[in-house]
MIGU-873939 format. One record per residue (C-alpha): x, y, z; residue number from 1. Coordinates in steps of 0.05 Angstrom, whole numbers, plus 32768, in hexadecimal, padded with zeros to 4 digits. Layout:
BEGIN
  east  north    up  num
     X      Y     Z  NUM
...
***
This chain:
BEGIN
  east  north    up  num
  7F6D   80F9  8128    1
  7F6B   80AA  8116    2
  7F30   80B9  80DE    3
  7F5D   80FF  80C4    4
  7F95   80D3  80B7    5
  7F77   8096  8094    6
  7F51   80CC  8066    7
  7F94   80ED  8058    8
  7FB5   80A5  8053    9
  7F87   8096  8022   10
  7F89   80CC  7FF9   11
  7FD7   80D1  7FF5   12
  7FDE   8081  7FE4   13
  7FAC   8092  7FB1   14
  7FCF   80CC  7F90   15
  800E   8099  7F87   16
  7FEE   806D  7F5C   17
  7FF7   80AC  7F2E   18
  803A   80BE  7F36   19
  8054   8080  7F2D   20
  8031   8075  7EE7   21
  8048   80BE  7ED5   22
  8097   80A3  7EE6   23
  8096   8069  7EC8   24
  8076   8086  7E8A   25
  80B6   80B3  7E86   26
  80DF   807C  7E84   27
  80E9   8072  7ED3   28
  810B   8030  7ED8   29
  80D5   8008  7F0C   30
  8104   7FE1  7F39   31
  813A   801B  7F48   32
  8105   8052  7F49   33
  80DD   802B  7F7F   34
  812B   8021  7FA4   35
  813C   806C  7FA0   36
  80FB   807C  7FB7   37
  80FD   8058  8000   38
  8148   8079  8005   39
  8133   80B4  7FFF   40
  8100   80AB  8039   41
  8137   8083  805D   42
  8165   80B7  805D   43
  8136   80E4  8079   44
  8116   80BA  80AA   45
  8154   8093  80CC   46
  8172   80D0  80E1   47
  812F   80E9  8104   48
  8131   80A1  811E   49
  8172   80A6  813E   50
  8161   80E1  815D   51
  8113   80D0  8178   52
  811D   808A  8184   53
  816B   807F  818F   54
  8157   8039  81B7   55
  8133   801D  8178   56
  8174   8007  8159   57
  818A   7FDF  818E   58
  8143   7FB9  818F   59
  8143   7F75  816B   60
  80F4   7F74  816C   61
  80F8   7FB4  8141   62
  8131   7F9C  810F   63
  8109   7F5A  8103   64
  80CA   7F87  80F4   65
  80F2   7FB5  80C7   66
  8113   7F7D  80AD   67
  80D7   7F5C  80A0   68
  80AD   7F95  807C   69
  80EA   7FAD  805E   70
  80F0   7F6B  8032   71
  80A3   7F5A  802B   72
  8084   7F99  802A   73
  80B5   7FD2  8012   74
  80E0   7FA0  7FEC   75
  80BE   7F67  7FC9   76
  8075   7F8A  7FD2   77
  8080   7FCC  7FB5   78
  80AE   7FAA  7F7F   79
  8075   7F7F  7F61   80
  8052   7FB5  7F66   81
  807F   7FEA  7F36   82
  808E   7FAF  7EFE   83
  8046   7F96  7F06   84
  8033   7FE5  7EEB   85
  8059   7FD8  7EAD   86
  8021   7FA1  7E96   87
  7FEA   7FA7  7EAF   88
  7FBB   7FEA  7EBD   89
  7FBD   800E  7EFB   90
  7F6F   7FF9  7F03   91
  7F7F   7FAF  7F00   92
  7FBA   7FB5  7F28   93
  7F8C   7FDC  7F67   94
  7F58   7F9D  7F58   95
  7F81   7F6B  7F5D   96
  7FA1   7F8F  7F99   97
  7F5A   7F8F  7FB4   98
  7F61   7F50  7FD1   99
  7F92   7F61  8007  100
  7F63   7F78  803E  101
  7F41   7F2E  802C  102
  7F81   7F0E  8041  103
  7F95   7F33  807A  104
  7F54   7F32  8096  105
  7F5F   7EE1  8094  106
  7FA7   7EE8  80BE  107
  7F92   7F1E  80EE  108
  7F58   7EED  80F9  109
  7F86   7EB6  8108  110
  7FC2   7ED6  8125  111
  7FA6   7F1A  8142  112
  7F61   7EFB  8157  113
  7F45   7F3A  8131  114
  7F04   7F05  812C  115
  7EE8   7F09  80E0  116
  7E99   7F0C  80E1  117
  7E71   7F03  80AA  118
  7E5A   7F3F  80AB  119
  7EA6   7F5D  80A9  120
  7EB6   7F2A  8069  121
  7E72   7F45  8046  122
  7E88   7F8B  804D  123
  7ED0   7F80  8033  124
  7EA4   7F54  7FF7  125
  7E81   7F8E  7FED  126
  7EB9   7FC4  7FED  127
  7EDD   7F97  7FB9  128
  7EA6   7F8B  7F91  129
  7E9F   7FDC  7F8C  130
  7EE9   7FD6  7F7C  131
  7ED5   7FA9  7F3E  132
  7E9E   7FD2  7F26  133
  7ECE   800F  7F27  134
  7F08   7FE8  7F00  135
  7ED9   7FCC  7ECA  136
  7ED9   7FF8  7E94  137
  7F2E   7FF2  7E8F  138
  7F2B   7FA0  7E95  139
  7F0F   7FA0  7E4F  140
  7F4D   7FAD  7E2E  141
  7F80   7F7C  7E4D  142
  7FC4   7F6E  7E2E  143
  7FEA   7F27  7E23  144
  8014   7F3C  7E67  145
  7FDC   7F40  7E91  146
  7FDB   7EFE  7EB4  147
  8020   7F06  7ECA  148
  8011   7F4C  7EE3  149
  7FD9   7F31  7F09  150
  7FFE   7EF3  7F2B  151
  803A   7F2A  7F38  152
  8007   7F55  7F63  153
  7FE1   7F16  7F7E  154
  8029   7EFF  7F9F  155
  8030   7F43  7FAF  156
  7FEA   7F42  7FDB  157
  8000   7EFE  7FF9  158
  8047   7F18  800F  159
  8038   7F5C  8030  160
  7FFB   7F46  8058  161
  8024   7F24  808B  162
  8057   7F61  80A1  163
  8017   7F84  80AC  164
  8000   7F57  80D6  165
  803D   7F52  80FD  166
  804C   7F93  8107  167
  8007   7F97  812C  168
  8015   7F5A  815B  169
  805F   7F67  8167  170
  806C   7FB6  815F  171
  803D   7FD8  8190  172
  8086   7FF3  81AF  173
  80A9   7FFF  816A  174
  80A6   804E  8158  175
  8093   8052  8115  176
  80CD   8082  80F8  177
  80FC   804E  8101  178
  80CF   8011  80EB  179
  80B2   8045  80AF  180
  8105   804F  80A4  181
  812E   8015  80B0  182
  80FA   7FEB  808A  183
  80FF   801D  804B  184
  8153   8017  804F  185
  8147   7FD0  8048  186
  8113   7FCD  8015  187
  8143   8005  7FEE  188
  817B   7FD5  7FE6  189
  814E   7F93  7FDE  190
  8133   7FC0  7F9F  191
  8175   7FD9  7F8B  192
  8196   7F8D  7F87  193
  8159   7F76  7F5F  194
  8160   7FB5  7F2F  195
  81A8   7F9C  7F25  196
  8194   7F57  7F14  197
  815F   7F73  7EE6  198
  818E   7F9E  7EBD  199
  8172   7FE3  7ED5  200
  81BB   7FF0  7EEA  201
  81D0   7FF5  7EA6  202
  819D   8022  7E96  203
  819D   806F  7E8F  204
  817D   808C  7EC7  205
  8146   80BE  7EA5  206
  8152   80F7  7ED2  207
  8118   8123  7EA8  208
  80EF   8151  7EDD  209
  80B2   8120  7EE0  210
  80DD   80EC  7EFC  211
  80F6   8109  7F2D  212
  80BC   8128  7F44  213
  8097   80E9  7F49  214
  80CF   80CC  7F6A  215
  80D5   810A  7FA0  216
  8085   8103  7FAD  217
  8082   80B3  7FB1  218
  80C7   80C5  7FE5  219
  80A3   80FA  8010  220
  805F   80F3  8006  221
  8050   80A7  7FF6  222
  8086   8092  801D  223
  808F   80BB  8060  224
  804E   80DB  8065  225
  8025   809F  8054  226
  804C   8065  807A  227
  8054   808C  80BD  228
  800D   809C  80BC  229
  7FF7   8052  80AF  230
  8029   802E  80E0  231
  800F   8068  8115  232
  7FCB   804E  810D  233
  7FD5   8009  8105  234
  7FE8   8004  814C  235
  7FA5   8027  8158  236
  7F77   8006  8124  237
  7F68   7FBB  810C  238
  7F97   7F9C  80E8  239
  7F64   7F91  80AE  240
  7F40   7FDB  80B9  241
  7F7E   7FF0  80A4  242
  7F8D   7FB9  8062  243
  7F42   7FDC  804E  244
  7F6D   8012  8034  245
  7F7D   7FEB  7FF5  246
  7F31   7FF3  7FE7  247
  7F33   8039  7FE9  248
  7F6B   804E  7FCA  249
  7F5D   803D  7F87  250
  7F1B   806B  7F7A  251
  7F45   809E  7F92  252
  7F75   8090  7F58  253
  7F3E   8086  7F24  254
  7F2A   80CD  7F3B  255
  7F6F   80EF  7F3B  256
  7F80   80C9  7EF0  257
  7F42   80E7  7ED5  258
  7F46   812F  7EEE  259
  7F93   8126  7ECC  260
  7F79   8111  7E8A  261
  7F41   8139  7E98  262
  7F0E   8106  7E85  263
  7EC8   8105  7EAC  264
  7EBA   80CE  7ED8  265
  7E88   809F  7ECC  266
  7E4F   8082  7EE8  267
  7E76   803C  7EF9  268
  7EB2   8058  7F1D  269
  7E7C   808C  7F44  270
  7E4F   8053  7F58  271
  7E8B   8022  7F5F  272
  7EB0   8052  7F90  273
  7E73   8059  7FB9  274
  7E6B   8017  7FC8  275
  7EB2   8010  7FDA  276
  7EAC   8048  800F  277
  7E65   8024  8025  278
  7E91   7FDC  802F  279
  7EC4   8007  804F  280
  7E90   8029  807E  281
  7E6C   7FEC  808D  282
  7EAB   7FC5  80A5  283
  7EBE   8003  80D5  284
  7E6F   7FF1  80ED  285
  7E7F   7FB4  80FA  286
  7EB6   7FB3  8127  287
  7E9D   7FE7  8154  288
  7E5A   7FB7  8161  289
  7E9C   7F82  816C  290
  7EBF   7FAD  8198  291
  7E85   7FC5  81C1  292
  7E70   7F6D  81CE  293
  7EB5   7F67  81E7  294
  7EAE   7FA0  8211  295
  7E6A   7F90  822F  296
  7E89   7F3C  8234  297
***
């Protein structure tokens, strides 16, 4: 069941990457459609919460989680992410995103003792430099705004690694509808009070029928389907099996875009998303040869 729902992680995170480009080319406002996004998925998850796991909101381990992925993650994480879309293009966006399992393999190593081996850093090299090879043909054509795109997403990387991280060492015992929900509601209003100071308040809302369907899938889809699947297995998998997502992801995208625009796919994104998978496959390699030392130790 663990491998089903990475796949279908992967493939749903993938899909986003879509929708959101379709919204905000219809003149979704970035900060307040990421906010009305995680409400939705709030609203529908806190009242499941309430009823499944009743004891979660009287836990102050699980507030401080949901506190702390709500700002980080949800909040300041998925933010970057939406204005960073407006500059730069979706492909250098999912590079320079590429770098996350890089730096949360560093603090699982530290403060999980999820022990990096060479041989697990040369796989998540290799994965990323499929990643690369995939994005190369849309880095030729850079705007003046890309630099501060890229630093947006780079901060972006540095931020959310370390919920992730704690969420593995601290909420074994947290049920994920409540941590999945609570930490939406706050990163929902940490997005809406940073629309505000942006001017997206003043702002028509575009209500036109791609918006709001991109908004309802991100919601239900990217949102609830996607986040209660990967805090489910993050209690089950590595910390930094788990960050290898970010790899993966974006050939799934590249796919998507081009069946969209109908465009073949070329040899570079075929040959760059195969090595990403290889990376990916190798590093899974890896730590079972770890896990079966420790066992035999």
């Amino acid at each position: 069941m663990a491998v089903v729902g990475y796949i279908l992680l992967c493939l749903i995170w993938g899909s986003t990457w879509l929708a959101i480009k379709l919204g905000l080319d219809a003149g979704m406002p970035p900060l307040l459609g990421a906010s009305l996004r995680f409400a939705i998925a709030a609203a529908l998850l806190l009242p499941a919460a309430r009823i499944m796991a009743p004891a979660s909101f009287r836990d102050r381990t699980a507030w401080r989680l949901a506190l702390l992925v709500g700002l980080l993650s949800f909040g300041f994480g998925y933010g970057a992410t939406y204005v960073a879309a407006m500059w730069i293009p979706s492909s250098l966006g999912s590079l320079t995103f590429g770098f996350f399992p890089f730096w949360v393999a560093v603090l699982a190593h530290f403060l999980l003792g999820e022990r990096l081996t060479l041989a697990k850093l040369l796989a998540i090299v290799l994965g990323f430099s499929g990643l690369a090879l995939l994005s190369y043909g849309s880095l030729r054509e850079l705007g003046p705004d890309t630099a501060l795109g890229v630093a947006i997403v780079t901060c972006s990387v540095l931020v959310q690694g370390y919920p992730q991280v704690m969420i593995k060492r601290d909420g074994k015992d947290v049920p994920t509808v409540f941590l999945s929900g609570a930490g939406m509601l706050v990163g929902s209003l940490v997005l809406l009070v940073v629309a505000g100071i942006a001017g997206e308040w003043s702002r028509p809302f575009p209500w036109n029928s791609t918006v709001v369907l991109s908004i309802a899938y991100l919601a239900l889809m990217g949102s609830i389907v996607t986040f209660m699947i990967y805090y489910g297995l993050l209690k089950r998998l590595s910390a930094t099996l788990m960050a290898l997502v970010a790899l993966i992801t974006p050939p799934i995208a590249v796919v998507l875009g081009s069946i969209y625009r109908s465009e073949q796919l070329g040899t570079l994104t075929l040959t760059g998303g195969a090595i990403v998978l290889t990376g990916v496959g190798l590093f899974q390699l890896e730590e079972r040869r770890v896990a079966r030392l420790r066992r035999r130790a």
